[in-house]
Structure formats: C-alpha cells, structure tokens
C-alpha positions, 0 to 999 in steps of 0.5 A: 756591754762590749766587755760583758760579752768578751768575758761570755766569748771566753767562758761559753763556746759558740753553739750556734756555728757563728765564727770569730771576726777575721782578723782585722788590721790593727794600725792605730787600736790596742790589743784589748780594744781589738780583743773586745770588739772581736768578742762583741762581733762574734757575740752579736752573731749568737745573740742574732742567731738566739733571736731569730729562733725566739719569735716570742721576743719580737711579739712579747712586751716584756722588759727581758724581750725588750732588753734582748732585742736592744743587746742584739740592735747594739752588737749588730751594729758592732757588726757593721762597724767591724765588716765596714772597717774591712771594706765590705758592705755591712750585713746583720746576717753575717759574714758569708753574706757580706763577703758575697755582697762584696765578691769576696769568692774565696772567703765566702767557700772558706766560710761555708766550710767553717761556719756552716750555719751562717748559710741558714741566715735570712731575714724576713722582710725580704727572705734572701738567703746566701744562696740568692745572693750568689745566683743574682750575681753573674760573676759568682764562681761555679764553685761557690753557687754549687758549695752555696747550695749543697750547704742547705738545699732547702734554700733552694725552695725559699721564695724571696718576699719581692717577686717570689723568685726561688735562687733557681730563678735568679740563677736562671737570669744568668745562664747564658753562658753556663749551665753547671749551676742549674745542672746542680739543682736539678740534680740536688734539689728538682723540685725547684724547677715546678715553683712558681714566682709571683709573675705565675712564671717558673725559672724555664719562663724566665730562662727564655726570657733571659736568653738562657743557653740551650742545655739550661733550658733542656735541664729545666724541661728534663725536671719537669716536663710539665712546665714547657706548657705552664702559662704564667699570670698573662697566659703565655708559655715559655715559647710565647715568651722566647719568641716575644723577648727575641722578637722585640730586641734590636739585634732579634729584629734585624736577624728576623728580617734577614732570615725571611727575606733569605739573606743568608750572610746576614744572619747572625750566630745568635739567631742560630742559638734562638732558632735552636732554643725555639725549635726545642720549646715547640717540638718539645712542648707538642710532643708532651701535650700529645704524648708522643716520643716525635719532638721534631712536629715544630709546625704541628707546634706552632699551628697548636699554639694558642699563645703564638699569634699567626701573624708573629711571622713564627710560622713563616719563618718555620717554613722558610728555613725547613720547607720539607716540614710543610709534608711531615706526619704525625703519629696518627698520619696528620699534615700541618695542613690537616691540623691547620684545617680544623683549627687554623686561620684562614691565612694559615691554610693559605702559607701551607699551600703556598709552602707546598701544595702536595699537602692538599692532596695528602690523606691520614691514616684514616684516608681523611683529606684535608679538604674534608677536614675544612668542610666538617669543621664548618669552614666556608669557600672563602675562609679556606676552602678555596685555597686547598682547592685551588693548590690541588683541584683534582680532589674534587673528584675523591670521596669522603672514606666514611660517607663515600660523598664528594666534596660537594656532597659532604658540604651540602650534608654538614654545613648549616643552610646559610654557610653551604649554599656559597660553598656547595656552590663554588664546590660544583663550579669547580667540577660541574661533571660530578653532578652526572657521576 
C-alpha cells in the first residue's frame, strides 16, 4: 500500500493543499524506505481530506466505503509514525496541529503559509481546530494566533464539542497580559464576541472571570455592548462574576480587607487593576441599560444591580475609596440615594446617609426629595424612612411638588392602613407643630 501511494504521489499532485512531510532524519533507513514513508504520509493527508468531505463513506456499508476508511486508518497511522519520529505528538489532522501541540511556533506560521488548507481541519468529536489550539495555549506567539485566524476567520465562530468555547473564548482565558489577539478578533471577525458557551456565558464573562486586562475587556464591550448585561446559565453578568472571582481569591481578600479598613500601604497594584476593570463594568453596564453617554454612575450601577448582593461589601468599598459619589446625579438629577429609596435595602439607604447626609436633602429635577421617594414606594418608619430623616430632619418641613402635602401628609394618603399608621405616627412625632401649619 505504501508503495501504491509513492507511485499515486508521483503521478497526481496534491489538490487538497496537503504538503510533502518535512524532511526527516535519515540515520539508519534507506533512501527508498524514506522516499516511501513520505509519499505515504502525504497521501494519508489527502485520503483524510477526501473523507472528510465524503460523509457518505462513514454511513454507507459498502465494501468501497469500508475499503476507504481502512486505507485511510492505515496511512493515518504512517502519519503518527512519522510526526512521532520527529518528537511531536501524533495528530490525524495534520502537520500544523502537531507543530502547535508541540510549540513548534515558527514551523506552524511557515505551515499556515505553505498548506493553507491544513488550517481547515478538525475533527468532529471535539471540533478543535488550529485556531483553538493557539488560543488555549498562553505561550502562543501574537504573530502566529493573528496568521492563525486570518487564514480562516470562519473558525472564529466554531464552537468546540466540550463546553462550547468559541477560540475567542479560549483566548480570553489568556489575556491578562496582552490584548493584540482579541483586538484581531474583533477587528476580523466581531460577531464572535455575541456567542455564547454551554455555561450561557460570552468571552467578556470569561474574560473577568479569567482576570482579563483592561483594554481586553474595553475590546469585547466595544463588539457588543450588549453583552455587559448578558447573564449566563446562573443569572450572573460580567460584573457579578469579576467581583465574585476576585473576592474569593487569596490575595483578592486580602487587598479587599485593606482597602476598607483604609489601609493605604497595604494595598496592592492588582487591586488597583480590578477596581479599574470593576469600575468599568458597573458605569458601563448602567450607562447602556439607561441609555446614556455618563459611564461614571458606578453607585447608581451597584445600588441597579440585581446580581451584586448588598451585603458583598461592593457598595462599601465604592464609598470608601470616592465619597463624592454618594452626591452625583444623573441625567434625570437622581442621587444614589433617591434611586436607593424606591428599590434598595434598608441598610442600603442607611450607608448612603451615613457617606453623607446632604443627599437627604437633595431634590431631582423634578423637585422630588428622596424622602418622598421612600414613602410612595411603600416603604415603613422602620425600613428606611427613619434613617433619611434622622440625617436631615429639616425636610420634615418641605412638601411633596405634586401633592403640596407634608411628609406626613403624603404617608397618610399613599400607604396602606396597616404600614401608615407606624409611619405617620413617628413622622408627627418628629415635627408635632405642622399639624397647626
């Protein structure tokens, strides 16, 4: 057989793109045993090409079918034989894939050049192409993932068959400290930033939870804004998910403790990087949500999020490190404390008093102070009211812009019988003159 495909190598040239076998060394074989085996390998090369492209031999029962597919079993493993004689891991797919399996960087580019084709191959039971393989290695040269993927772009968009990770994925799981490949993506091939793995996450997902550099994840948001919002298969986004991986690691706890109990010294440079990757996600994330050009609401973000619990420590940390944030307003003139009255936790009302009390006395653009908010919300003395009230008891003494009542007043006409008789209680108690006003 060996010496049936020599004569066929010398008679038809390679159509499919498959290249002659490097040269091998040839201490202790002949010179026709070597002429052979390279004129089996590059055969096997075809034969598996042919193959793959002829799905009817796999199903079909013919005696040709069956004849094929045991041709192409034997020269696949004169394949093996030869790639293991040079040192690299056997592969059926070809040459390009075992000179990456075995870092062989420059003879894998020369490849892509010479054999453009091999680029193509993959297998179905796990449908890892060379493209994947170059992403799931960190080492992998910038040069070679960018000659990698502009060889076929379409590969850019293959899932593989275990977890439904796009190359753009993998590559994102080695991005901490460069951003040149995923740049290449998203300028070639966009769209590979909106797939979604088996896990429902996209590779800004896994970029966070990879601890991804910032201009990686800036890249991703860029291709689909869309995404910053995207919750996977556990209904968590990307913020969710950076916070989470970073908040659980050793040296993430450590920096977390310094830096709220104001321990300057302590903190270290990485937590700089994540504050920075964190404030990016939140102000980015409530900016596309609420369509708006302001990416710097990162405690409107936080209090919005429904995936980041209160008790996570990511609004205190917020505070601590920028306290004017407690004041800022957005498009429609809302504090964090107006927003945190209407949807917030009670001990979410009580850390943005505590941060500063002048945001109780702060209206919106629509002259609606926060404690109006509170009570139209449906809020009680107890979870919430008591505290904007106790950071500014003067605004007893305002009225509501629509209804011109006081706050007792608009608790008594809004609230249900059984949650307003508590709360227009303690509301007189504070300012017992305004029943004569």
């Amino acid at each position: 057989e060996a010496a049936a495909a020599s004569a066929k190598a010398k008679k038809e040239p390679n159509q499919n793109g498959a290249a002659e076998v490097p040269n091998l060394p040839e201490g202790g074989r002949s010179h026709r045993s070597i002429e052979i085996a390279r004129a089996a390998a590059a055969e096997v090369q075809a034969r598996l090409a042919a193959a793959g492209l002829d799905r009817s031999a796999v199903s079909s029962p013919s005696t040709s079918a069956k004849e094929q597919l045991r041709i192409v079993a034997t020269m696949a493993a004169t394949l093996a034989k030869m790639q293991k004689s040079r040192g690299l891991p056997a592969d059926s797919r070809g040459w390009l894939h075992s000179f990456i399996r075995s870092y062989h960087w420059k003879e894998a580019y020369d490849r892509c050049d010479s054999r453009p084709l091999e680029v193509k191959r993959y297998n179905d039971h796990d449908k890892q192409t060379a493209l994947h393989l170059v992403c799931s290695i960190g080492s992998t040269p910038s040069y070679l993932v960018e000659r990698v993927l502009s060889s076929w772009i379409g590969a850019a968009e293959i899932q593989d068959a275990k977890r439904g990770n796009t190359p753009l994925h993998l590559q994102c799981m080695n991005s901490q400290r460069s951003a040149h490949e995923v740049s290449c993506f998203v300028r070639m091939c966009p769209q590979a930033a909106s797939i979604l793995n088996l896990e429902g996450q996209s590779p800004l997902h896994v970029a966070c939870i990879s601890n991804a550099m910032l201009p990686v994840l800036k890249l991703l948001v860029s291709a689909d804004p869309s995404m910053i919002l995207q919750r996977d298969r556990s209904g968590t986004t990307p913020a969710a998910l950076h916070w989470k991986a970073y908040s659980s690691s050793i040296h993430g706890i450590a920096a977390l403790d310094a830096a709220l109990r104001g321990v300057g010294s302590d903190i270290p440079g990485h937590f700089e990087r994540f504050w920075s990757k964190m404030a990016f996600l939140l102000g980015k994330g409530y900016a596309y949500q609420h369509n708006t050009l302001n990416n710097s609401l990162i405690i409107h973000a936080i209090i919005a999020a429904e995936d980041i619990p209160p008790d996570s420590n990511v609004l205190s940390l917020a505070l601590k490190l920028c306290p004017d944030w407690a004041l800022q307003k957005d498009s429609s003139g809302n504090s964090p404390l107006h927003v945190a009255a209407e949807i917030a936790p009670p001990k979410v009302i009580r850390a943005m008093v505590t941060a500063d009390k002048n945001a109780a006395k702060m209206s919106n653009d629509f002259g609606q102070m926060p404690l109006f908010l509170a009570i139209k919300s449906g809020r009680t003395w107890s979870s919430g009211i008591e505290d904007i009230v106790r950071a500014a008891p003067d605004i007893l003494g305002k009225r509501d812009p629509e209804s011109s009542l006081y706050p007792y007043q608009f608790a008594a006409s809004v609230c249900s019988e059984e949650s307003a008789a508590n709360t227009v209680f303690e509301l007189l108690l504070a300012r017992p003159e305004l029943v004569c006003a």
